[in-house]
C-alpha positions in Angstrom: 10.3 -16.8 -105.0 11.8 -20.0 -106.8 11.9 -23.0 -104.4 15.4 -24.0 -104.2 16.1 -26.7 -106.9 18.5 -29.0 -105.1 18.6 -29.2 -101.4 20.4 -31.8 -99.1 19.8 -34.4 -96.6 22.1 -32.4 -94.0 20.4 -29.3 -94.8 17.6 -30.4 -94.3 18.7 -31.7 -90.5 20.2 -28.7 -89.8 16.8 -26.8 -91.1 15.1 -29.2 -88.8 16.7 -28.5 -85.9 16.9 -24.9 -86.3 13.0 -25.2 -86.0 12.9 -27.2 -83.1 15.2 -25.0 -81.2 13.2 -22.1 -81.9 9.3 -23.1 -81.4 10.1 -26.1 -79.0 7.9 -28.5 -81.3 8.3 -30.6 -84.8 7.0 -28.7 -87.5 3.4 -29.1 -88.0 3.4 -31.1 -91.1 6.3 -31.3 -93.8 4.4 -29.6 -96.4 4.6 -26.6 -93.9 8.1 -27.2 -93.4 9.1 -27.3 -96.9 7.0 -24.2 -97.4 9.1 -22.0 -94.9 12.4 -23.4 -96.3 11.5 -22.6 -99.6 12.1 -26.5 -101.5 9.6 -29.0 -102.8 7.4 -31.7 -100.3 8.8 -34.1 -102.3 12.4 -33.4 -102.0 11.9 -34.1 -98.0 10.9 -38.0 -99.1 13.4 -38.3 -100.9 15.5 -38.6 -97.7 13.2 -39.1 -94.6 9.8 -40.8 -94.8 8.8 -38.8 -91.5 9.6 -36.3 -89.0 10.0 -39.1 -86.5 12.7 -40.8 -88.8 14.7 -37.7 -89.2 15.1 -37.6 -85.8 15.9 -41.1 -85.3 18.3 -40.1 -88.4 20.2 -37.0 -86.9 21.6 -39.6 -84.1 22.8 -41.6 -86.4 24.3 -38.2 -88.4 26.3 -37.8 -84.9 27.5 -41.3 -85.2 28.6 -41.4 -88.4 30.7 -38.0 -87.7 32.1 -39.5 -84.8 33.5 -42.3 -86.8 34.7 -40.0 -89.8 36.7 -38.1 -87.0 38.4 -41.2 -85.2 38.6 -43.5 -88.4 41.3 -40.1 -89.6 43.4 -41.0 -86.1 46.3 -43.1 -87.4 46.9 -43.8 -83.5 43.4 -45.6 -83.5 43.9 -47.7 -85.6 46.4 -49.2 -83.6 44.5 -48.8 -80.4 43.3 -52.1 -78.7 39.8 -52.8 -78.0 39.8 -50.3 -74.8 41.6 -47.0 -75.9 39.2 -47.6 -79.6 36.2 -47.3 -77.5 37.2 -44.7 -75.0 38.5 -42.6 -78.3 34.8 -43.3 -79.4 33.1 -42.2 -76.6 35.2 -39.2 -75.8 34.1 -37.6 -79.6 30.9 -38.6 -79.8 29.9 -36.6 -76.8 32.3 -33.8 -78.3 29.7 -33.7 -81.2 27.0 -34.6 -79.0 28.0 -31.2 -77.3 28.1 -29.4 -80.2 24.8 -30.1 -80.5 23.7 -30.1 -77.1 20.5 -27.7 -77.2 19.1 -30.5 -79.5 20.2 -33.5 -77.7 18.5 -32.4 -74.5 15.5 -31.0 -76.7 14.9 -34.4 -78.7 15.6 -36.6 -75.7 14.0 -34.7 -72.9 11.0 -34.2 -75.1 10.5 -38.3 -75.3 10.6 -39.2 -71.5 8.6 -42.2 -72.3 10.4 -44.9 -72.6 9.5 -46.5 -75.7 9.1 -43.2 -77.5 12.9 -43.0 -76.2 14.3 -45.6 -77.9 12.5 -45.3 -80.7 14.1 -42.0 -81.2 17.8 -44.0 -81.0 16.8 -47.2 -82.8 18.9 -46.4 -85.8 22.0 -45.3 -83.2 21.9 -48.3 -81.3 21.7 -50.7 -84.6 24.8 -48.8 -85.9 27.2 -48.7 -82.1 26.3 -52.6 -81.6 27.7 -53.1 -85.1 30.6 -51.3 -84.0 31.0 -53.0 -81.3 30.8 -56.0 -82.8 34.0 -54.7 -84.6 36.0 -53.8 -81.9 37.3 -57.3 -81.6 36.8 -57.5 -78.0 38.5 -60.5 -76.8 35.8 -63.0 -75.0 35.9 -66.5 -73.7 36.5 -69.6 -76.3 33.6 -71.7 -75.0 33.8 -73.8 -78.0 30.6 -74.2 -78.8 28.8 -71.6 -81.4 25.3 -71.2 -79.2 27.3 -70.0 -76.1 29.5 -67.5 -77.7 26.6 -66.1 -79.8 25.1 -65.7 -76.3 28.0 -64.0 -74.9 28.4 -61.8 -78.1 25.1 -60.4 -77.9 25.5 -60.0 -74.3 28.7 -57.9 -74.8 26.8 -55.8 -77.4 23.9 -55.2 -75.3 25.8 -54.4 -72.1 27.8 -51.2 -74.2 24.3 -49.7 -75.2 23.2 -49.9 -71.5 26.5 -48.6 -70.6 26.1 -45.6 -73.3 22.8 -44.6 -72.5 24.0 -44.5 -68.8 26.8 -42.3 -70.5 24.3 -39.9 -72.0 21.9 -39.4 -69.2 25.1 -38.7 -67.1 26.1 -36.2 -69.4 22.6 -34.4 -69.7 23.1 -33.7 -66.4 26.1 -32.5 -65.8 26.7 -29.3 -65.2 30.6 -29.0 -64.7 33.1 -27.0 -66.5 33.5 -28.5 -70.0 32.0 -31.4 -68.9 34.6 -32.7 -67.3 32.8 -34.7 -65.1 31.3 -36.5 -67.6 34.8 -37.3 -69.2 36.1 -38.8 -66.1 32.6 -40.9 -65.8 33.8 -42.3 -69.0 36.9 -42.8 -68.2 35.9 -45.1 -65.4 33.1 -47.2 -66.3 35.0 -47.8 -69.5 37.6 -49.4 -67.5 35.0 -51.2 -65.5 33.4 -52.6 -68.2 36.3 -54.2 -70.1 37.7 -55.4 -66.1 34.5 -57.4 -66.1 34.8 -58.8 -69.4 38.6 -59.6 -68.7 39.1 -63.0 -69.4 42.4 -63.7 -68.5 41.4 -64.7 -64.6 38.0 -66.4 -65.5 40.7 -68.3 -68.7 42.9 -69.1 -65.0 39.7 -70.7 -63.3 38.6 -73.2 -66.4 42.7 -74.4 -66.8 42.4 -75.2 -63.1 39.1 -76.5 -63.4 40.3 -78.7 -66.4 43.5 -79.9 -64.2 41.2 -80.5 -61.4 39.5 -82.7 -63.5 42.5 -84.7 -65.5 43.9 -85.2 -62.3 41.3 -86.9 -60.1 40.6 -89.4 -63.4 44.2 -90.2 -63.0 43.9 -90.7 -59.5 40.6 -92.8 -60.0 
């Protein structure tokens, strides 16, 4: 039979997955893999230098189709920082449910933790940059080494709060995963309460009055 002449970094995900799905394991090398799909070895390097960075890869596949799907939202592009993020996470875990036999296959498979986040390195590069783009309003502290400090901070603290999201949602069990909706829904809000800086922005102007004042009164 002729291997298949041109063949596709989606197709081969979804070949990929289909495998995993069905024999609980990766394949058990690519040259096997290729073999069974009918296309050349080296049309697999042309897209993925490993098993282990196609997987790492397919996360980021979800990523980027959640931000095709939102970035077509005319509405979000006049969202503020909150509703942007909220319309993020409530389609990424649409997609994430569309694929949910893999999710819970790839990620249940790497309990260990630095096998774990291996297996998202390339999501977590890709939501800290969008977070970074979210514009999320922060504290002028005036001085460049403190605000880097509270950017990263900021970045880091929405990857906590979406693997929190994810391990949530592989558990839950309710009816269209509604749960798991409402669980974003609130620790979204949480999360931009604690960042809000319009009562910590109240504290330094009293702090800064405080201070004027008793140099007047000294």
């Amino acid at each position: 039979m002729a291997k298949n002449k041109t063949i596709s970094e989606s197709q081969i995900i979804d070949m990929f997955m289909d495998y995993v799905l069905e024999h609980n394991h990766q394949p058990k090398s690519v040259y096997a893999f290729a073999k069974t799909n009918n296309f050349e070895e080296s049309k697999f390097y042309k897209f993925f230098g490993s098993f282990d960075a196609l997987e790492r890869d397919i996360f980021k596949a979800f990523f980027d189709n959640t931000i095709a799907v939102i970035d077509k939202n005319e509405d979000y592009q006049n969202f503020d920082a909150r509703n942007k993020l909220l319309s993020f996470y409530y389609t990424f875990f649409e997609v994430l449910t569309a694929n949910r036999s893999y999710v819970l296959y790839a990620l249940k498979e790497h309990k260990e933790h630095l096998k774990l986040l291996k297996t998202l390195s390339v999501l977590k590069k890709h939501f800290i940059n969008y977070i970074g783009l979210l514009d999320i309003e922060t504290i002028d502290f005036k001085q460049e080494q403190l605000e880097k400090i509270q950017r990263r901070g900021i970045k880091e603290t929405a990857w906590l709060q979406l693997l929190i999201t994810l391990r949530f949602w592989m558990d839950d069990s309710s009816a269209l995963f509604e749960k798991t909706d409402l669980f974003i829904e609130k620790s979204v809000k949480a999360s931009f309460d604690l960042i809000d800086t319009t009562p910590i922005r109240s504290l330094i102007d009293l702090g800064k009055f405080i201070y004027k004042e008793q140099i007047h009164m000294n």
